[in-house]
N, C-alpha and C positions, 0 to 999 in steps of 0.2 A: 269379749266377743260374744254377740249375744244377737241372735237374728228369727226369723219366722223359720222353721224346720219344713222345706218343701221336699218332702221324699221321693215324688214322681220325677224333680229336676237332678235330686242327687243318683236315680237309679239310672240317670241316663249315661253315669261313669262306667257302669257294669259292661264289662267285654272291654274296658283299655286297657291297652299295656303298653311296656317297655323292656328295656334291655339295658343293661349296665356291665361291663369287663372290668378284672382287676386281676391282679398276679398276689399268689399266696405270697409272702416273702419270707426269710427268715429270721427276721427282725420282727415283724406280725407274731410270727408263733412263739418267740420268746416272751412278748407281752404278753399276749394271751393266756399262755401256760401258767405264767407268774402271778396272773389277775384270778386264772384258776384254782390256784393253792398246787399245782404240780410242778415238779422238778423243771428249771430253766432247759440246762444244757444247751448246746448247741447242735441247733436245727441243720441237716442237710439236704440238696437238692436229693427230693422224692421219698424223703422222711414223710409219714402222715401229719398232718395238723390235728387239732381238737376238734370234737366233731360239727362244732355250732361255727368254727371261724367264718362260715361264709355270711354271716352278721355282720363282719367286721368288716367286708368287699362291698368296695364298687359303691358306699353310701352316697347319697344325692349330696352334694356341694351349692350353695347359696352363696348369694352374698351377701355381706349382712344389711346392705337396706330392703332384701326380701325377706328377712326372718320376723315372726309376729313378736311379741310381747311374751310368748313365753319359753323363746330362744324356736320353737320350729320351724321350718318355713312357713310361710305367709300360703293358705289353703286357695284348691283350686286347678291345682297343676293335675298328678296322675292321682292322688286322693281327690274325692270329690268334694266340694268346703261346707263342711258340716256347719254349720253352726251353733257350736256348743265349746264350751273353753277348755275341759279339761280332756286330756287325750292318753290315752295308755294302752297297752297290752293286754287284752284279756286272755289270751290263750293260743291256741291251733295244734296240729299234728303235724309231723314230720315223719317221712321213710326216709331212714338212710340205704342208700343202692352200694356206697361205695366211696370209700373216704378222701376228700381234697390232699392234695401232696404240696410240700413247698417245689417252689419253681409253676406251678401250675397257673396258667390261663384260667380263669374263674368265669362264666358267662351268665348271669342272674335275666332268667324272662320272668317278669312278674305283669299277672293278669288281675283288675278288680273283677271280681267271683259273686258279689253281692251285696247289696246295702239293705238296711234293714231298723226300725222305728220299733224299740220296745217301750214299756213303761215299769219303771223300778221302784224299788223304794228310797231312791232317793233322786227320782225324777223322770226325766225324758230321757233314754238312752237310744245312742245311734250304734249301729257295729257296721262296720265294713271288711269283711273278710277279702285276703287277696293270696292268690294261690302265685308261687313261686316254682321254679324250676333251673338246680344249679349244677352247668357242667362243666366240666373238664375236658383235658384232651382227650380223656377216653370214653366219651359219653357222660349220662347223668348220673351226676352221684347224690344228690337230693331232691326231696320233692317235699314242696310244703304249703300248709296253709296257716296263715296267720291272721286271725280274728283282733282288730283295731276298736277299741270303745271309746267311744263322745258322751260325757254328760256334761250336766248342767253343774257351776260353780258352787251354788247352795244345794242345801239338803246333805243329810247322814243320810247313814243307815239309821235306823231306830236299836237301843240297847237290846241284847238277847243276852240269855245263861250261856256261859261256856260249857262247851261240851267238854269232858275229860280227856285232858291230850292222849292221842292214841301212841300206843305203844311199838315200837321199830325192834325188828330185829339187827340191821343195822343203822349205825347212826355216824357222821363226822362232824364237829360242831365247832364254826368259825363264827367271828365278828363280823358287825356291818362296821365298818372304818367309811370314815368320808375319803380316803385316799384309794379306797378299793372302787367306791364309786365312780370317782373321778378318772382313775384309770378306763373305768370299763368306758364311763361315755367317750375319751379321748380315742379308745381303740375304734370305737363305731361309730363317731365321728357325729354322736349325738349330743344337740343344741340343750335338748328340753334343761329346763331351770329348775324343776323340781328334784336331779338327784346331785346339783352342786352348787345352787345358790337357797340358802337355807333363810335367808330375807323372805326374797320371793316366795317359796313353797310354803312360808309359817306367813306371813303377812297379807299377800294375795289368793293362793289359793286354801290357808285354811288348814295346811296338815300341821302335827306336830314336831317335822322334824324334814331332811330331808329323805325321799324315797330310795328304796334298791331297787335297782332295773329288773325288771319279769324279765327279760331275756337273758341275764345274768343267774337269775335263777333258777330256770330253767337247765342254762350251759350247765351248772355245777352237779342238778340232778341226771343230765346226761352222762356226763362224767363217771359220779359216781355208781349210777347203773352198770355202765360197762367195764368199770374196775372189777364191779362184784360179781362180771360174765368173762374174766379173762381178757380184757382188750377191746371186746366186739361189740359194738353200738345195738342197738334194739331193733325190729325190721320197722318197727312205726311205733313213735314217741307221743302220747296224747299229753297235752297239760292243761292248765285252767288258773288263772290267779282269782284267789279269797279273799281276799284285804293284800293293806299295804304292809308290808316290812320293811319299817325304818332304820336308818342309823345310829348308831351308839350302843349297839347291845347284839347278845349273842344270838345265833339261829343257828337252828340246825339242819342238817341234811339227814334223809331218813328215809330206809327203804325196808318193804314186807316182801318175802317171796310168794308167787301165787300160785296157779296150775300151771300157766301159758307165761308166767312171766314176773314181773310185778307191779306193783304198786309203792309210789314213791311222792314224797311230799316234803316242802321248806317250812319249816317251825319258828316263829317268833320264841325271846323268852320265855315266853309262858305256854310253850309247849303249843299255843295253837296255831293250825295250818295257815300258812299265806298264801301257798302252790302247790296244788295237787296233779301226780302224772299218773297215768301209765306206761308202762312199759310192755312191749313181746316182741319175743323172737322168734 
């Protein structure tokens, strides 16, 4: 998929929205939890969820003769259709208000916030950021914005020195498993090809392996932030993805304490950053 990039035709997405419902379940939060590396148990009506479950609500449903070539939907609908092949997560922030419960009514408003033409070094890049808003029966319990990036098929990065992995006070260090993958896309009901068809992602797009979901790792530095706060999620979560981290090898979880809060980051093996957050409370 490869087109002329008219920015004034895609800016004219900016200000739509929509609305999507789902119900936490307790069968949702056992996957979840288990995809997290945390204890299963069994979930009960008005138990808290994990703090990121509402990823896993209400995702858009297709069918498959609208999906593109590289399992997404086919662009155009409430994304505006970039034209550029490769699509991922670049980052955003989140305020947790108040945490999702099972048995809950979930109500996701999601607004595009903005579109926007940079140039990288490894091409033409699009972002679309879209600001979200998810409540409950008892009003909002999140708010977020989620920064979307478009680039072009060809082109790296160019090689740079590694900088010296930086150093954690804490650290948790799990595998990338393709079955962890695979989980995670089956729970969020996401198509993309690059984090469970390893043809596609090594053949057509070019990487060496397949990818781990930025939102996945994101969940896990959420997670472990608020373990190492007693329970209680951060009042606003920033993240950002560095590269990709692939499958077949260990990465770690890893967090510094600061003044206001901290600083937190996902480590390929070789110690360098894939995901860099903040955290405060």
């Amino acid at each position: 998929m490869t087109g002329k990039l008219d920015i004034d035709h895609l800016r004219q997405w900016i200000g739509r929205s929509e609305e999507a419902t789902d119900i936490v379940t307790a069968q949702l939060i056992r996957g979840l939890r288990a995809t997290l590396f945390q204890e299963v148990g069994e979930p009960k009506t008005g138990d808290a969820a994990p703090f990121t479950v509402h990823w896993c609500l209400a995702q858009p449903v297709f069918p498959m003769s609208m999906l593109g070539p590289d399992g997404h939907p086919t662009r155009g609908g409430f994304l505006p259709p970039v034209p550029l092949p490769r699509r991922m997560w670049a980052g955003g922030e989140i305020a947790f208000l108040q945490p999702l419960r099972v048995g809950d009514e979930s109500t996701r408003t999601s607004r595009i916030a903005d579109v926007q033409v940079k140039s990288g070094s490894t091409g033409t890049l699009c972002f679309v950021a879209v600001e979200h808003s998810i409540s409950s029966p008892r009003g909002v319990a999140i708010r977020e914005r989620q920064d979307i990036v478009y680039r072009e098929m060809t082109g790296s990065a160019p090689a740079t020195a590694k900088a010296p992995p930086p150093k954690a006070q804490h650290r948790e260090i799990h595998v990338s498993d393709p079955v962890l993958l695979f989980r995670y896309s089956a729970l969020t009901f996401n198509g993309h090809r690059i984090h469970y068809d390893r043809d596609y992602v090594t053949r057509v797009e070019g990487y060496p392996g397949l990818i781990f979901h930025g939102p996945l790792q994101a969940a896990l530095i959420i997670e472990m932030a608020a373990k190492l706060r007693s329970g209680k999620p951060p009042k606003t979560f920033t993240y950002r993805g560095l590269q990709p981290l692939f499958e077949g090898s260990e990465f770690s979880i890893n967090a510094n304490e600061t003044a206001d809060g901290m600083e937190l980051w996902i480590a390929n093996a070789e110690g360098q950053p894939t995901m860099k957050a903040t955290a405060v409370w």
